[in-house]
Each structure stands twice: as structure tokens, then as C-alpha cells.
C-alpha positions as CSV (number, residue, x, y, z in Angstrom):
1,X,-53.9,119.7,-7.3
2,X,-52.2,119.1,-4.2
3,X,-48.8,117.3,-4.0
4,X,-48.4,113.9,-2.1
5,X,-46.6,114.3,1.1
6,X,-44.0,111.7,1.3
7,X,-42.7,110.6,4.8
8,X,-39.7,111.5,6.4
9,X,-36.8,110.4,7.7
10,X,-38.0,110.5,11.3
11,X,-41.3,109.0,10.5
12,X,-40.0,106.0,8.8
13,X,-37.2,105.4,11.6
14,X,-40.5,103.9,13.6
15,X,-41.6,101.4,11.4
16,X,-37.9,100.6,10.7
17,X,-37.1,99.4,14.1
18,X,-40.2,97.6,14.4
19,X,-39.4,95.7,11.0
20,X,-36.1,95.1,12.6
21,X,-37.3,94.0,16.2
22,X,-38.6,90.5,14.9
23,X,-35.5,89.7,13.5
24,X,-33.1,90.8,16.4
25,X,-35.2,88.7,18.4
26,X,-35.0,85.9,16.1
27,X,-31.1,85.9,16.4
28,X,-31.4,86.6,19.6
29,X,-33.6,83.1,20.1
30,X,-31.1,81.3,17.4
31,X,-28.1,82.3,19.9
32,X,-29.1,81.9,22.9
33,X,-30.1,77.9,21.6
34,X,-26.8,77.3,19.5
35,X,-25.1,78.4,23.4
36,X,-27.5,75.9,25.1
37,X,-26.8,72.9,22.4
38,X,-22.9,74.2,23.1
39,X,-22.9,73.8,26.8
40,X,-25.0,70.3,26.0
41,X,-22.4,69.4,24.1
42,X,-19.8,70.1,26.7
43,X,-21.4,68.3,29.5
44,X,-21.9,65.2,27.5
45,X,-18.7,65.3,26.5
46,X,-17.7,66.0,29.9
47,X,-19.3,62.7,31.2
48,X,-18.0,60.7,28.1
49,X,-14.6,61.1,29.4
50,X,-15.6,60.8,32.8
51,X,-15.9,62.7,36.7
52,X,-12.5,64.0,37.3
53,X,-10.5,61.5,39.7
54,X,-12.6,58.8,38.7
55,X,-11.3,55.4,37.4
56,X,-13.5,52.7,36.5
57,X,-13.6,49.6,38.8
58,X,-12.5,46.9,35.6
59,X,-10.0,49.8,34.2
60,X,-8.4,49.8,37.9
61,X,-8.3,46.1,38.2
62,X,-6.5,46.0,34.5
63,X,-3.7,48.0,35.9
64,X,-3.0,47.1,39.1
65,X,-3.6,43.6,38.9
66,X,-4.5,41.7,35.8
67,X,-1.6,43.5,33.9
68,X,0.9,42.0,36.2
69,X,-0.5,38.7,36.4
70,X,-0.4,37.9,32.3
71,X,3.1,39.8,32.6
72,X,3.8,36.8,34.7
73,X,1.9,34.1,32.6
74,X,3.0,34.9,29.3
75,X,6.8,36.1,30.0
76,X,6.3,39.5,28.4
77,X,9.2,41.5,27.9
78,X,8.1,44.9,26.2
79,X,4.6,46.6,28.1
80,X,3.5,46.5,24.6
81,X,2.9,43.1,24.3
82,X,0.6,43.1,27.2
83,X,-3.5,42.3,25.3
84,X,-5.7,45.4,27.0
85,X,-9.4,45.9,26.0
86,X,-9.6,48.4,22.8
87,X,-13.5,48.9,22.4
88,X,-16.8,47.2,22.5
89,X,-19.2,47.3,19.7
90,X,-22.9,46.3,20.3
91,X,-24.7,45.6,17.0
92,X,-28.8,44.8,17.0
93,X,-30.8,43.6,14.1
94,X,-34.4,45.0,13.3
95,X,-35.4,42.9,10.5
96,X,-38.5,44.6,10.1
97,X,-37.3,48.1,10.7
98,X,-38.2,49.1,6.7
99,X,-41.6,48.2,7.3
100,X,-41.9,49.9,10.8
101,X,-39.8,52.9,12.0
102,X,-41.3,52.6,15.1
103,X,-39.7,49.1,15.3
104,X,-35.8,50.7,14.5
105,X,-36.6,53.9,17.1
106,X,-37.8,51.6,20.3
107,X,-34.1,49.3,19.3
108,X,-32.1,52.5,19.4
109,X,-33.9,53.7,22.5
110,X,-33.0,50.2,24.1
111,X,-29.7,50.1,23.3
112,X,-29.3,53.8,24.3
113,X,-30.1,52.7,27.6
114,X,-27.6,49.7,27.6
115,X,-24.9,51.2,26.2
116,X,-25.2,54.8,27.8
117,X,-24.8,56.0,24.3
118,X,-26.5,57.3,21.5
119,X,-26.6,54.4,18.9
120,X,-26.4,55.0,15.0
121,X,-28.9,53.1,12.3
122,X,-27.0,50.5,10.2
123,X,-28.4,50.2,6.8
124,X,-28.0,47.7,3.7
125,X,-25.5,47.2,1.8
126,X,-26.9,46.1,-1.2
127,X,-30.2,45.0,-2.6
128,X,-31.8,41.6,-2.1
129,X,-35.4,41.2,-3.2
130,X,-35.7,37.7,-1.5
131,X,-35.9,39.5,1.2
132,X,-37.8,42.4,0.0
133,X,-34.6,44.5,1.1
134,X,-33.4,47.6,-0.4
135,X,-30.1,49.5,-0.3
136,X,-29.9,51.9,2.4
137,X,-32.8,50.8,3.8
138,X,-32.1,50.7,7.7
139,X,-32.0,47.5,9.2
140,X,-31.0,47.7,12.6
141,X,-28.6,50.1,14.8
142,X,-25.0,49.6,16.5
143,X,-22.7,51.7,19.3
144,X,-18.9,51.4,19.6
145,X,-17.8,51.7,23.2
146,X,-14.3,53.2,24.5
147,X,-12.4,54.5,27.3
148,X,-15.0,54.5,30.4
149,X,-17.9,53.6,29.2
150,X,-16.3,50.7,27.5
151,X,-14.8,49.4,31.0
152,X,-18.6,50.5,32.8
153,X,-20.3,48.3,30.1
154,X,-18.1,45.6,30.7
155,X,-18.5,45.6,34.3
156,X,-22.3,45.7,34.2
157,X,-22.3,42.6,31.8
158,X,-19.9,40.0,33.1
159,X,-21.1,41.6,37.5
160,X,-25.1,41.8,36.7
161,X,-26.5,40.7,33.3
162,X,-25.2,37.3,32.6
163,X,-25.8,36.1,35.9
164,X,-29.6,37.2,35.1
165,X,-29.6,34.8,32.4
166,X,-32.6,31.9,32.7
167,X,-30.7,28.5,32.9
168,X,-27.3,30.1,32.6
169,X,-24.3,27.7,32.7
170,X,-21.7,30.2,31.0
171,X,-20.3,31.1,27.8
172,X,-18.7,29.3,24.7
173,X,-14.8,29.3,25.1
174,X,-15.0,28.9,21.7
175,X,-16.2,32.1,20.1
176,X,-13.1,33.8,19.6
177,X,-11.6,34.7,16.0
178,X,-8.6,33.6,16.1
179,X,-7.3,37.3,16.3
180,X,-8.2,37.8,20.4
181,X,-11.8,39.0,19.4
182,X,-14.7,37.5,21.3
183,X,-18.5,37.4,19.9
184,X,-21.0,37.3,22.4
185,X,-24.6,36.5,21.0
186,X,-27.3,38.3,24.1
187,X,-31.0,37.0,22.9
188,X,-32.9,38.6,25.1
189,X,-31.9,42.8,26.3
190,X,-34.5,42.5,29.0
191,X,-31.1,40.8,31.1
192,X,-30.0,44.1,31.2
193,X,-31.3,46.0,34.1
194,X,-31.2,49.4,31.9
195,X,-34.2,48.1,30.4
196,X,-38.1,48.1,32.1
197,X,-39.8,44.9,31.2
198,X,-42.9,46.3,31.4
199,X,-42.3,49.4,28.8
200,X,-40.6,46.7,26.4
201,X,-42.6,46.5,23.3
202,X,-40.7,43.4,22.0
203,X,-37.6,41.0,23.1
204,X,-34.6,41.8,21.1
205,X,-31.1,40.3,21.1
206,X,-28.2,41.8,20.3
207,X,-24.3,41.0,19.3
208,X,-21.3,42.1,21.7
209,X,-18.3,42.0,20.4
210,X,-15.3,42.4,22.2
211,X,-12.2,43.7,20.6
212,X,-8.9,43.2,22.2
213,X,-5.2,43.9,21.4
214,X,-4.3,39.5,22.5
215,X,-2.3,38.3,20.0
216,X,-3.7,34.6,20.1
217,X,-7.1,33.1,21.4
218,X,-5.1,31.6,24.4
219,X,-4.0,35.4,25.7
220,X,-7.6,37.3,25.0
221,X,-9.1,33.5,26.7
222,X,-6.8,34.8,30.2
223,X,-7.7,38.3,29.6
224,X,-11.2,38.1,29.6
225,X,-11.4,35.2,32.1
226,X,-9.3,37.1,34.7
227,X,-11.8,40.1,34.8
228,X,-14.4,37.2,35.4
229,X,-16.4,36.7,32.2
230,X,-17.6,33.3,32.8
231,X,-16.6,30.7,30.1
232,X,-17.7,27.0,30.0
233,X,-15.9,24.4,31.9
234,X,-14.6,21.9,29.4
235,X,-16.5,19.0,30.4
236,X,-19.5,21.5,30.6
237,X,-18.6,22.3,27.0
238,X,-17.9,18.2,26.0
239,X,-21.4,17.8,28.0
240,X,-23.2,20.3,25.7
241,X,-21.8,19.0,22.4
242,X,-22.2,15.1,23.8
243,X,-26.1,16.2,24.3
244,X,-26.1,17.9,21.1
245,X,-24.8,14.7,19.3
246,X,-27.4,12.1,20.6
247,X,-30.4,14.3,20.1
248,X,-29.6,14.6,16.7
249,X,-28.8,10.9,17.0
250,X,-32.1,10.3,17.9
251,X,-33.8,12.2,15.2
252,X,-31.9,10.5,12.4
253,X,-33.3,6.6,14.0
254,X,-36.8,8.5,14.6
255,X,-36.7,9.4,11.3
């Protein structure tokens, strides 16, 4: 009976290299992308900090102007005690974004465009089935703006998308927290020129709130008003609460 010839060395070494080909080019693939995702990386992080030589319009004014002027103001002896900006944090609410992922992606792709950064999904705290609401269920999505993007935002708001407001008359005074932070209530992100009416499947507002170093109301008040945000006149504001009053006036005798 004849014996079984068993390959050889040098007719394996074939089927070796082809067995091995697949997975060299595998690597090969898996390389070349974790190099592409690395230069990604770079460049975004590249334009987080900014083009080289570049200074923001509202980070320029800041120094050269508005820093001298509450020097003057508030009779500041150490640099220290000069209130500057320290971040900006948008926050948006999806109610319904349990229900509808959709709902919580088109939020995050809105207020990727606003803020010129990539959002993160908020979720629940804790459980409340009144609402029908889970922990860790996500419920809306929030960005935290610093450095230039922070000043850019900033600029864009107070320069372009206040002033598209319908029936604007400017902002509370009032909304500060008593530790130089300002909260800014937006109700509808279409004001924001970032975003196309037309592709919007829903109007969403969002929260802006504006973190400062001020250490009263008073000083974040000068700060933000000498960079132009537009606050409410206080007879505009003694107007609003005076028309305020009597409608409710009027309801009560109606009633």
C-alpha cells in the first residue's frame, strides 16, 4: 500500500503567505485609519485653539479696553481682581428624546452648529414615573465653551442673534446669581444664523449661561454690558413688570 505523501516545507510556504496576506492587509487598513483619525485629531485640535496670530475680536477688546476701563470703575488694585469671562455653557432640553432618538440627534446637530462644538447628551438623574422618566435615560445635550470659541460665541450672540430676535427690547438685568453668573433663556435657535430654517425639523430653545470671575452682580452687570450685551433700561424693565401687574389685575376682576 502506498505511503501518503505529506507536503513540504516549500509547498506549504505558498499557502502560508496567502493565509497571512489578509491579515497584513487588515493591519495595514487598521493603521493607515488610526493615522487618519490622529491627524483628525490634530487639526481639530488645531482649530480649537485657534489660527496662529489670531485673537478674537471680544478677547481683544477685553484686553486693550474693557480691562482698563473697570480698572478705573472699580479701583482695582491687584490684576486679579479684574471679572474676565471663564466659559460659556449652552444646555438644551429634549423632553421627548426617550421616546425619539431622532429628536435628541437633530438637538445635538443644532447645537453643533451654534456652538462650533461637538455637544454631549445629558441624561437623568434619577427616576420619576410622573413623567414616565428613567435614570440615564437621555434628555437633552449641553457644550461648555472656552478660550476662542467661547469669545467667537459670544460675539456672534450679543453682534447678530439677539438683534434677530422678533419684538426684541433687550434682556433682564436681573438674571444674574448673585455670584457674577448670567442665565440667558434663547426660545427659539432658528436666531442663530448657524441654523437653516428650512432643514429645521422643530424650534428649540436653549439655556446660555455665562460664567464669569465678577465678584458681585454690579461688576459681571459692567462686564457684560461693556462688550454690549444689551440689558433692559430700567424704566423698560419697571414698564414690563407695570404691564405684567395690571394684566394680572385684570384677570383677578374678570374673574
Amino acid at each position: 500500500m502506498a505511503e501518503t505523501m505529506k507536503p513540504t516545507a516549500a509547498a506549504e510556504a505558498p499557502k502560508a503567505e496567502a493565509k497571512k496576506a489578509p491579515a497584513v492587509a487588515k493591519g495595514a487598513k487598521a493603521k493607515a485609519k488610526a493615522e487618519g483619525n490622529a491627524r483628525e485629531s490634530k487639526s481639530v485640535a488645531k482649530a480649537a485653539v485657534g489660527v496662529k496670530g489670531y485673537t478674537p475680536r471680544f478677547a481683544k477688546l477685553y484686553n486693550e479696553k474693557i480691562r482698563p476701563d473697570l480698572t478705573k470703575q472699580f479701583g482695582y488694585r491687584n490684576p486679579m481682581q479684574i471679572p474676565r469671562l471663564t466659559k460659556i455653557v449652552l444646555n438644551m432640553g429634549v423632553g421627548q428624546a426617550q421616546d425619539d432618538k431622532k429628536l435628541l440627534e437633530n438637538a445635538m446637530m443644532d447645537m453643533r452648529l451654534i456652538a462650533g462644538q461637538q455637544p454631549v447628551a445629558t441624561k437623568a438623574r434619577k427616576s420619576i414615573s410622573n413623567f414616565k422618566l428613567r435614570q440615564g435615560s437621555p434628555v437633552g445635550c449641553k457644550v461648555t465653551l472656552r478660550g476662542p470659541r467661547m469669545w467667537e460665541f459670544l460675539d456672534r450672540l450679543i453682534t447678530i442673534a439677539l438683534p434677530r430676535v422678533r419684538d426684541f427690547e433687550g434682556i433682564s438685568p436681573r438674571a444674574f446669581d448673585g455670584r457674577g453668573n448670567y442665565a440667558l433663556g434663547i426660545k427659539e435657535q432658528i436666531i442663530f444664523q448657524e441654523i437653516d430654517f428650512d432643514k429645521t425639523d422643530k424650534i428649540r430653545g436653549l439655556d446660555v449661561i455665562i460664567c464669569t470671575t465678577a465678584a458681585s452682580d454690579d461688576e459681571a452687570r459692567a462686564l457684560l454690558s461693556a462688550f454690549g450685551m444689551p440689558f433692559r433700561r430700567a424704566r423698560q424693565t419697571a414698564k414690563a413688570a407695570a404691564a405684567t401687574t395690571s394684566a394680572t389685575t385684570t384677570e383677578q376682576k374678570g374673574a
